[in-house]
C-alpha positions in Angstrom: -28.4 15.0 -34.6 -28.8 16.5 -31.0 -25.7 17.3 -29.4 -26.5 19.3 -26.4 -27.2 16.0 -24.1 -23.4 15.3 -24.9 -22.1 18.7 -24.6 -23.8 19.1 -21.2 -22.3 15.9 -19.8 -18.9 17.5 -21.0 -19.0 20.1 -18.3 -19.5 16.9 -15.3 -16.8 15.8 -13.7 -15.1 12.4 -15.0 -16.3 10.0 -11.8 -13.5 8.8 -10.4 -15.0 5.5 -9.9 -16.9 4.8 -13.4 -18.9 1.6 -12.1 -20.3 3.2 -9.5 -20.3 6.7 -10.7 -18.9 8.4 -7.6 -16.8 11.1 -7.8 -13.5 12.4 -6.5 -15.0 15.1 -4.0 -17.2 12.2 -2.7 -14.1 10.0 -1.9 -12.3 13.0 -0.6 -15.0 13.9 1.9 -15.5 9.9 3.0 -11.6 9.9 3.6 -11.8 13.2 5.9 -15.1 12.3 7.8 -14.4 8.3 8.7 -10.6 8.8 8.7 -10.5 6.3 6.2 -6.8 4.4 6.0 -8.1 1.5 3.4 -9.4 0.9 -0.2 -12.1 -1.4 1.5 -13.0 0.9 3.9 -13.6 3.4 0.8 -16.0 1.1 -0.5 -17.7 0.2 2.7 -18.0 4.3 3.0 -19.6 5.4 -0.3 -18.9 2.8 -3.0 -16.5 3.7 -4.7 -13.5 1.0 -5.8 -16.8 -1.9 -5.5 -16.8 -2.4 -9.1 -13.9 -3.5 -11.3 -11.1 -2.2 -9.4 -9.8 0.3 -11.9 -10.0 3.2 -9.3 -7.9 1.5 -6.7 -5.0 3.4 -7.2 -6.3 6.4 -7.8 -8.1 5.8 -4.2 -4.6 4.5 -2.7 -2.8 8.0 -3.8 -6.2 9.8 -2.0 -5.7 8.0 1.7 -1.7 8.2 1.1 -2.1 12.0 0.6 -4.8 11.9 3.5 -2.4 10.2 5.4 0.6 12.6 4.5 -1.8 16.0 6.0 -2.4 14.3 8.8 1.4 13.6 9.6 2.2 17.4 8.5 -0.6 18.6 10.8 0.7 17.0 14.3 -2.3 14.1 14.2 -2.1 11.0 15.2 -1.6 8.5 12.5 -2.9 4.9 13.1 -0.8 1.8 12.6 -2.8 1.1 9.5 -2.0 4.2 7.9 1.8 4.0 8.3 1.0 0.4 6.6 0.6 2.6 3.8 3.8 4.0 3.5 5.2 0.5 2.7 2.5 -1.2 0.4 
């Protein structure tokens, strides 16, 4: 039995949307270049949350902590993203 295809995927990443296979970084990166304030808009951006909805939250804590930088840095902070705060 050949274990090398299993051991290889073992160094990957974990996606952290398994539907769609898209990964934390990629999320991260579509947060900070759209200033992205919304699950949907995540999904609309590279996919990820457009599958069985698992990853939400994980996606919710990303734009909450995007959110959170952006407050601590002296940016403006949209209406939607103080929604945030309270959902």
């Amino acid at each position: 039995m050949d274990f090398s295809a299993a051991n290889s995927d073992a160094s990957q990443p974990r996606p952290l949307c398994h539907c769609l296979g898209v990964q934390a970084d990629e999320v991260h990166a579509a947060i900070v270049e759209d200033d992205l304030s919304t699950v949907r808009g995540v999904t609309k951006s590279c996919g990820a949350g457009g599958g069985c909805n698992a990853c939400h939250r994980h996606i919710k804590r990303m734009l909450h902590e995007h959110a959170l930088q952006q407050r601590m840095s002296g940016e403006p902070v949209s209406s939607t993203q103080t929604a945030l705060e309270y959902a």
